[in-house]
C-alpha positions as CSV (number, residue, x, y, z in Angstrom):
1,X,16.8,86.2,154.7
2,X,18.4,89.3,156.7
3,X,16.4,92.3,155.4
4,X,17.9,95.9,155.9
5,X,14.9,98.5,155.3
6,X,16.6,101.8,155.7
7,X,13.7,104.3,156.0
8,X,10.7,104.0,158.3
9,X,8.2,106.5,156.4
10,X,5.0,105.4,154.8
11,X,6.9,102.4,152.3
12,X,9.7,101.5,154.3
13,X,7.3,100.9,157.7
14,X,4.9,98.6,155.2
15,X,7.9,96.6,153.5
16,X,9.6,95.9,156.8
17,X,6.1,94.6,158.2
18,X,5.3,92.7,155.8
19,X,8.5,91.2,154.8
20,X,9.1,90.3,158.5
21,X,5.7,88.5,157.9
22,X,7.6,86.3,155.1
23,X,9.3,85.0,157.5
24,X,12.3,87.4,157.1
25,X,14.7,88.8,159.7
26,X,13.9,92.8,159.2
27,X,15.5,95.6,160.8
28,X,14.5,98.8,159.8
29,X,16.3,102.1,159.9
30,X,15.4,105.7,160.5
31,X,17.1,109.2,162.1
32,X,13.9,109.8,163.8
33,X,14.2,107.8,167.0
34,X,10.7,108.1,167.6
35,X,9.8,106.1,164.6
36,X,12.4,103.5,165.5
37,X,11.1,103.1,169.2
38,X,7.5,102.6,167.7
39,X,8.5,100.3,165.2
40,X,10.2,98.1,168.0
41,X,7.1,98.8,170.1
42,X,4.8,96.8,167.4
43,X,3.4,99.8,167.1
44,X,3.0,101.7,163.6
45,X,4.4,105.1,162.5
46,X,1.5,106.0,159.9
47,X,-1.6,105.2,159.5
48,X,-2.8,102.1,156.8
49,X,-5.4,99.5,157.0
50,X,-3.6,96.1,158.6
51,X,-0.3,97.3,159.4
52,X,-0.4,97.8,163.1
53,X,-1.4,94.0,163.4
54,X,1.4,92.9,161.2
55,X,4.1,95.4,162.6
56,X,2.5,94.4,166.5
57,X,3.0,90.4,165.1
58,X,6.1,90.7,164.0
59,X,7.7,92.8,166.5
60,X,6.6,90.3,169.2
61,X,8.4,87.2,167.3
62,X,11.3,88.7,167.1
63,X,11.1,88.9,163.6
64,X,11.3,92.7,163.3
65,X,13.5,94.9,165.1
66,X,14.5,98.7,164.5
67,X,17.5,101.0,164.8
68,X,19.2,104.3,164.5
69,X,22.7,102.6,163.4
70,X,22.8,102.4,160.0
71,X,25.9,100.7,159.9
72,X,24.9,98.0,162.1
73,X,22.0,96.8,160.3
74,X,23.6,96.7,156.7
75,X,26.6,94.6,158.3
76,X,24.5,92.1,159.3
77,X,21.8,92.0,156.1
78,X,21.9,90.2,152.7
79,X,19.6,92.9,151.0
80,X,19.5,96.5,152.0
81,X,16.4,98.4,150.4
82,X,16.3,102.1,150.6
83,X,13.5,103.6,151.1
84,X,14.2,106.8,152.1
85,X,11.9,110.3,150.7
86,X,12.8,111.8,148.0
87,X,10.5,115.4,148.1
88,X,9.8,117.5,145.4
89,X,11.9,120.9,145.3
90,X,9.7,124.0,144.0
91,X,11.4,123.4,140.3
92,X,9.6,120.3,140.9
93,X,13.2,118.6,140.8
94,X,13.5,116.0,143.0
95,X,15.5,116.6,146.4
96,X,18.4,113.9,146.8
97,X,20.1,115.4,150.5
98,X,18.6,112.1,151.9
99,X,19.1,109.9,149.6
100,X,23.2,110.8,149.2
101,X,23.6,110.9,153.1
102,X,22.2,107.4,153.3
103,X,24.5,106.4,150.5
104,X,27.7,107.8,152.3
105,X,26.2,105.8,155.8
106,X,25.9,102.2,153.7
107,X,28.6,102.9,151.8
108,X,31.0,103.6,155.2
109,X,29.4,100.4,156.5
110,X,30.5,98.4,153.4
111,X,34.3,99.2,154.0
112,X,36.3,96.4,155.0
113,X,33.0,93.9,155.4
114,X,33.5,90.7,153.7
115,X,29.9,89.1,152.0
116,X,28.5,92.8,151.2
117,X,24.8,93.1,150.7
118,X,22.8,93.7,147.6
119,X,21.5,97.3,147.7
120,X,18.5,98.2,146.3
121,X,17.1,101.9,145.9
122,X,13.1,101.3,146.5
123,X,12.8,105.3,146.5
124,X,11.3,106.9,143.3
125,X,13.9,108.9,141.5
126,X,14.3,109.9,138.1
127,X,16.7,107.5,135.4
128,X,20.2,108.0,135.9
129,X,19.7,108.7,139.6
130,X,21.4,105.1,140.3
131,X,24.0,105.4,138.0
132,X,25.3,108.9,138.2
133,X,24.5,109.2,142.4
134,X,24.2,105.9,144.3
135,X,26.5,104.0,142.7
136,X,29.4,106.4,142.8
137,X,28.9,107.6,146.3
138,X,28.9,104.0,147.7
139,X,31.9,103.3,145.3
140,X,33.8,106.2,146.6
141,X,33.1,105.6,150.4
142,X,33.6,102.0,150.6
143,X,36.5,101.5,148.6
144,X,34.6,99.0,146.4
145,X,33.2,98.5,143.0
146,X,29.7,97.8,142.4
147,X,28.4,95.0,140.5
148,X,32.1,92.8,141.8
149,X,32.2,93.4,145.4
150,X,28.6,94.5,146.3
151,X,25.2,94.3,144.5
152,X,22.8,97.0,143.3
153,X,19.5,97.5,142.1
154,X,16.2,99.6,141.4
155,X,13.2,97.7,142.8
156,X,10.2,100.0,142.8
157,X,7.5,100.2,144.8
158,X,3.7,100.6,143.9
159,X,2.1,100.8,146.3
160,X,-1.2,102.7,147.2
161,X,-2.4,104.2,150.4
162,X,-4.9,102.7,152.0
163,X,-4.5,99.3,150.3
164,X,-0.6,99.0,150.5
165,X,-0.7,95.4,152.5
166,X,-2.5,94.3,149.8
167,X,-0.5,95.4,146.9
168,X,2.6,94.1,148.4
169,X,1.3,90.3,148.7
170,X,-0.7,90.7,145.5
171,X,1.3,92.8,143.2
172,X,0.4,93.3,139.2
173,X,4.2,93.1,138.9
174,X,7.3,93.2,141.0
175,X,10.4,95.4,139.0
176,X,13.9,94.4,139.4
177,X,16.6,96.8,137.4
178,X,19.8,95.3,137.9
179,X,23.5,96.1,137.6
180,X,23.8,92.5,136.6
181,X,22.7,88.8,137.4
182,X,23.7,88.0,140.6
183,X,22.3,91.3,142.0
184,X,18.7,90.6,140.4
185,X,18.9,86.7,141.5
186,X,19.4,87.9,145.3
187,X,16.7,90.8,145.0
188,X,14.1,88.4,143.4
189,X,14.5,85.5,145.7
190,X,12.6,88.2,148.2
191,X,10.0,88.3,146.8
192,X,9.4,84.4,145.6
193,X,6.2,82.8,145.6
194,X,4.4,85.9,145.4
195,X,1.9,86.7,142.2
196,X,2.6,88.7,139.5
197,X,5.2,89.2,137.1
198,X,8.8,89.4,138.1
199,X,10.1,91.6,135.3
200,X,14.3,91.8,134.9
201,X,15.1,95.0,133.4
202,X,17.7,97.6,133.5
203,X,18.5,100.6,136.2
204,X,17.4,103.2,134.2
205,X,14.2,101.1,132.5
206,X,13.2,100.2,136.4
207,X,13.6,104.0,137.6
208,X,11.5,105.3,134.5
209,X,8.5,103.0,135.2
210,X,7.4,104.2,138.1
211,X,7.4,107.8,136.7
212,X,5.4,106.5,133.7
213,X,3.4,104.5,135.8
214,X,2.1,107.6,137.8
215,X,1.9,110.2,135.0
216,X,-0.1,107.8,133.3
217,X,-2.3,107.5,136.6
218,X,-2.7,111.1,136.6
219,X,-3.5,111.8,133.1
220,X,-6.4,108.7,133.5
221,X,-8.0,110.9,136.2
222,X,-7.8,114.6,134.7
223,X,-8.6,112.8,130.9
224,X,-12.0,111.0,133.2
225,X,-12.8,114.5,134.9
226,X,-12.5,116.5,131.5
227,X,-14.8,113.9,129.7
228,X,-17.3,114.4,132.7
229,X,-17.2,117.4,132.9
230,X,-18.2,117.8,128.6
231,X,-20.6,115.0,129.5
232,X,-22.3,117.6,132.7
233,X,-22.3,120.2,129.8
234,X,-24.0,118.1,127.4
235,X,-27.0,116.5,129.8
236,X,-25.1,113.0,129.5
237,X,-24.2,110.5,132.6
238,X,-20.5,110.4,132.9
239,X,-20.2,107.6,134.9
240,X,-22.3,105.5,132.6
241,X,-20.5,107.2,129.5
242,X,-16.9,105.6,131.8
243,X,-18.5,102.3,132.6
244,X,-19.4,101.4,128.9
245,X,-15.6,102.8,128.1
246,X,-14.0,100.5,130.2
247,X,-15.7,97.2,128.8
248,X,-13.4,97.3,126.2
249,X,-10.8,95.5,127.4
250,X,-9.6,95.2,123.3
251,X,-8.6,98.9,123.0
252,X,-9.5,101.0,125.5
253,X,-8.5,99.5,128.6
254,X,-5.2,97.7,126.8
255,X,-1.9,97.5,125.4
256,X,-3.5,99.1,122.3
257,X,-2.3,103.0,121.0
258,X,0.9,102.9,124.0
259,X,3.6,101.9,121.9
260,X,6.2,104.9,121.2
261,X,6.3,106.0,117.7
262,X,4.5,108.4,115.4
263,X,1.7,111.0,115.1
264,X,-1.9,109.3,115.2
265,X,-4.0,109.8,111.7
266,X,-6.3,108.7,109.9
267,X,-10.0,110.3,109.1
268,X,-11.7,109.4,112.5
269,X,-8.8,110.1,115.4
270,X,-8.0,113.9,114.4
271,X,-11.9,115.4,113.3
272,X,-13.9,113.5,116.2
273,X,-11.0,115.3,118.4
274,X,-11.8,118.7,117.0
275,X,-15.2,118.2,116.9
276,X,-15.4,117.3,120.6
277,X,-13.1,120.0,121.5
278,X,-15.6,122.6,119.2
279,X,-18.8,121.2,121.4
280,X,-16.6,122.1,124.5
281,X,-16.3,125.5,123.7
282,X,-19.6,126.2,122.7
283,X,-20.6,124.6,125.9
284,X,-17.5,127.3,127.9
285,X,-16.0,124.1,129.2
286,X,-12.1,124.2,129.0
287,X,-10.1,120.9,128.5
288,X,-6.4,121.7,128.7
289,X,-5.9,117.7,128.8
290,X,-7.9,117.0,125.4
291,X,-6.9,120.6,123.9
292,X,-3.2,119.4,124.1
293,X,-3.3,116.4,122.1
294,X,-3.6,117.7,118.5
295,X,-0.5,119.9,119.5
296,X,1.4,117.2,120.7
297,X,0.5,115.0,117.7
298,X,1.8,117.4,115.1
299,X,5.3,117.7,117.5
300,X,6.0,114.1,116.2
301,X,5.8,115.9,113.0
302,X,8.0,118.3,113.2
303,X,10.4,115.4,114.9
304,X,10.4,113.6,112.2
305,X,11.5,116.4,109.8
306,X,14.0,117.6,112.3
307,X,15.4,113.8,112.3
308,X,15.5,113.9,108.2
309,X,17.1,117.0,108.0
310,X,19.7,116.1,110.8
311,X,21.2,113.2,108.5
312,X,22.2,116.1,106.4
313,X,20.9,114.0,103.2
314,X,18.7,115.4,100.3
315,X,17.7,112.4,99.1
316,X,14.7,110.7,101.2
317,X,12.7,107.7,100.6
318,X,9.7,107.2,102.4
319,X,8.5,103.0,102.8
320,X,4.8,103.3,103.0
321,X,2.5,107.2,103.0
322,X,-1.0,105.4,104.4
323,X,-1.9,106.2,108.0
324,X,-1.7,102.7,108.6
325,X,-0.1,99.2,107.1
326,X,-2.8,97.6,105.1
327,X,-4.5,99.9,103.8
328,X,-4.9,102.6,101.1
329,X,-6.1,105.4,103.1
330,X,-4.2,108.4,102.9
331,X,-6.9,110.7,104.4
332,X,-5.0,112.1,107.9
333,X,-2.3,110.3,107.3
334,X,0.5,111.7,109.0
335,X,3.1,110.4,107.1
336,X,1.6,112.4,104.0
337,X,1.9,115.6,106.1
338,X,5.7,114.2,106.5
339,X,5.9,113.9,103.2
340,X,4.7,117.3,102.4
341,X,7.1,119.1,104.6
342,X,10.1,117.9,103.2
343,X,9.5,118.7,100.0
344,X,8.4,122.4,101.3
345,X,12.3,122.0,102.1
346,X,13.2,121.0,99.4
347,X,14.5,117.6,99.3
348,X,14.2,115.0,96.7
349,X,11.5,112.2,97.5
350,X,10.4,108.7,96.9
351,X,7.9,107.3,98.2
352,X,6.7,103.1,98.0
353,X,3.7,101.7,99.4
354,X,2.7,98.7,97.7
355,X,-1.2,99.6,98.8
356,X,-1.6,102.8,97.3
357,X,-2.1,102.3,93.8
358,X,-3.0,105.5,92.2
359,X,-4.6,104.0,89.2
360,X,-7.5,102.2,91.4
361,X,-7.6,104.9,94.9
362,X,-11.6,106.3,94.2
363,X,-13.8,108.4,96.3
364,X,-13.1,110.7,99.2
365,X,-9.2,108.7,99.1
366,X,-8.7,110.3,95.3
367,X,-10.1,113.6,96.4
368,X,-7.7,114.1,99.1
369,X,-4.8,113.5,97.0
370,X,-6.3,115.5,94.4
371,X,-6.6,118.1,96.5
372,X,-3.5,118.0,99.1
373,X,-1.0,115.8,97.1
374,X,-1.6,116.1,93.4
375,X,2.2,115.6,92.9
376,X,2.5,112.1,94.6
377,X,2.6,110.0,91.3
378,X,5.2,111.8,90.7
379,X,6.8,110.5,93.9
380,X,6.1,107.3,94.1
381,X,8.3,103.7,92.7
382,X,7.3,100.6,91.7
383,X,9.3,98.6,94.6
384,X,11.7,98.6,97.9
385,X,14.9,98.1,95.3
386,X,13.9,101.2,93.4
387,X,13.6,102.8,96.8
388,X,17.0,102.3,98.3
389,X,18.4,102.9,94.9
390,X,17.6,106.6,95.4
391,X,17.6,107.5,99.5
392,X,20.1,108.3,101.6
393,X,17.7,108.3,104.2
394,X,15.3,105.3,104.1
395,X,12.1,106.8,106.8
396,X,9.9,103.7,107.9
397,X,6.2,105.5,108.0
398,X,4.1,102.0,108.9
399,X,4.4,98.3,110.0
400,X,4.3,96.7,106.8
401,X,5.5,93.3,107.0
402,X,7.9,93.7,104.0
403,X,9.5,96.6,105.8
404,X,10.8,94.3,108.3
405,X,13.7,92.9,106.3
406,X,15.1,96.4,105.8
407,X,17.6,96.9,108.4
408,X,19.1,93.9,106.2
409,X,18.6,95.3,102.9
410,X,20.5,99.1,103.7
411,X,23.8,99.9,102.9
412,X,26.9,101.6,105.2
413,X,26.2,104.8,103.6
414,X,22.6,104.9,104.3
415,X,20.4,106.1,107.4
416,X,17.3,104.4,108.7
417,X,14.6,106.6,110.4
418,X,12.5,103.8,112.0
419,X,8.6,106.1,113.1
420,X,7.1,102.5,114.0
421,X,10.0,99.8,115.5
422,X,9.4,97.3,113.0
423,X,10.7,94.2,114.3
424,X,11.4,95.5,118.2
425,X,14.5,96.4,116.5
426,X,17.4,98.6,118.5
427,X,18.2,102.0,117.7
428,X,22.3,102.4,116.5
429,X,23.0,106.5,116.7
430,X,23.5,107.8,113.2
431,X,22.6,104.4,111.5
432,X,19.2,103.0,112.7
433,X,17.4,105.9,114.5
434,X,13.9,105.7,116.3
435,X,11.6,109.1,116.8
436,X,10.9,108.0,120.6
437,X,12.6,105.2,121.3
């Protein structure tokens, strides 16, 4: 396959080398003629572990050539990948000069060429970026529309320093966002036969994972440093404290807790915070990183009472009030606190969940609603008929299995507030809504 890499910094010198190594035809692109005489030397721009030998390899088959011309080496490629920087400003806004020149330079090459290329943006850049700036400047240059006459897509990169050979021929997953099928089938036959997971997604999905990827990177180090550094306080071995962490593969180092949704609750997840963050300051170690969860959890909160209020309904019914489906716990739950607001504002509530049975809730369960929720008999109904007999707004608090059938069981008139996604369903503005999704 003809390769166009436009860019010759740190990703776009270790794509072309070791796509040329695939036994691709890779010409790579850059102002700085200094880069492209070193790239057409063999000879490597940056410095990474095994890409001088590839770059030297492939520039002596003939495999791997470089240029200046811009136009020149999309006219003559089947994929063109972008790869050009995209700095932060001091907003922390990303800077897009690059990006929109090279745009106007592939877009001027696409006029008048029969067989255009599939373009695909391999910079980082924030959702929409695609959509409201690449496409249109290549649209309004070249005369043609994207998607018909040329392809497009978002195909980040993950790549680490200091290991980025490696990631590239052994990647967890390869991204493809895509205008539409054709693009993704041409982008994804580059990458055939290497491991991982080839996921198909949208523009916008593909330039919002690698932001989500590396703010989730960074909160795992400064969440790792704030634990060692309560651990130094304390007299306890951090790295021993992380090692027995990360053996659970079940929850800790999982899927588990990183599904959009609700506020955590509960008895355990809100008063082992506080207690932790209580030690901390007795020990005068500050944890901005731990100290900002609680905070952020009660947000969801207020989100959801904003959402309720914004159907402009006064009737709410609430389907399930535990912190969790399958159980009777109401201790933390913040579905309760929920529950509590909007009566505060005065709206008129029902509440089912076919687990909390008032008659039989005992111990430090029947305290708490003594003491926080006296009034919930009052609330509650027998069934899910009884239920959507009264709302106007129907708020999903857990994942009960009966709660799944819902969506089916509403009427026109009514509104759906969906805190958990039951089913994977899709959110419809002003009929089925999601908190964060």
């Amino acid at each position: 396959m003809k390769i166009g890499v436009i860019g010759l910094g740190y990703v776009g010198t270790v794509v072309s080398g070791c796509l040329a190594r695939m036994g691709n035809d890779v010409v790579g692109v850059d102002v700085d003629a200094r880069k492209v005489e070193l790239i057409a030397q063999g000879r490597s721009p940056i410095v990474e572990p095994e890409i001088g030998d590839i770059l030297r390899e492939q520039a002596a088959s003939g495999r791997l050539t470089a240029t200046t011309d811009v136009t020149a080496a999309v006219r003559q490629a089947d994929i063109v990948l972008i790869c050009v920087g995209t700095p932060a400003l001091p907003s922390g806004a990303i800077e897009l000069t690059y990006l929109r020149r090279v745009c106007e330079q592939i877009g001027e090459a696409l006029r008048d060429h029969p067989g255009a290329p599939i373009i695909a943006v391999r910079s980082t850049v924030l959702p929409g970026t695609t959509r409201d700036h690449v496409i249109p400047i290549l649209e309004k240059v070249s005369g043609l529309r994207a998607g018909a006459d040329f392809g497009v897509c978002v195909n980040p990169e993950f790549l680490r320093e200091g290991g980025a050979v490696n990631d590239f021929y052994y990647p967890s997953k390869t991204v493809i966002g895509e205008i539409n099928r054709t693009s993704g089938d041409a982008l994804a036959a580059v990458y055939a036969g290497l491991p991982g997971e080839v996921v198909r997604t949208s523009i916008e999905t593909a330039e919002m994972v690698k932001y989500t990827n590396n703010a989730w990177h960074a909160l795992k180090i400064g969440f790792a440093n704030e634990i060692g550094t309560l651990c130094k306080a304390f007299g306890v071995d951090a790295h021993r404290v992380m090692d027995i962490f990360c053996t659970d593969r079940k929850l800790n180092i999982s899927t588990a807790y990183l599904r959009p949704g609700f506020a955590f609750g509960g008895y355990c997840l809100p008063k082992d915070l506080r207690a932790l963050l209580s030690a901390g300051r007795r020990a005068e170690v500050t944890t901005p990183i731990l100290a900002a969860v609680l905070p952020s959890n009660d947000l969801q909160i207020e989100r959801a009472v904003e959402a309720v209020v914004a159907t402009g309904r006064r009737k709410v019914g609430i389907l399930g009030i535990s912190f969790k489906a399958g159980t009777d716990d109401l201790r933390g739950s913040p579905v309760v606190e929920l529950a509590e607001r909007l009566l505060g504002k005065g709206f008129d509530l029902r509440v089912y969940d076919r687990n909390v049975n008032l008659a039989r809730v005992s111990g430090a369960n029947r305290a708490y609603i003594t003491e926080r929720i006296p009034h919930l008999s009052c609330l509650m109904v027998e069934s899910m008929d009884e239920l959507l007999a009264h709302a106007g707004t129907v708020v999903v608090g857990n994942s009960a299995e009966e709660f799944r059938e819902l969506p089916n069981l509403v009427s026109d008139n009514q509104v759906v507030i969906d805190l958990v996604r039951i089913g994977g369903r899709e959110a419809v503005a002003g009929v089925y809504e999601g908190l964060c999704w």
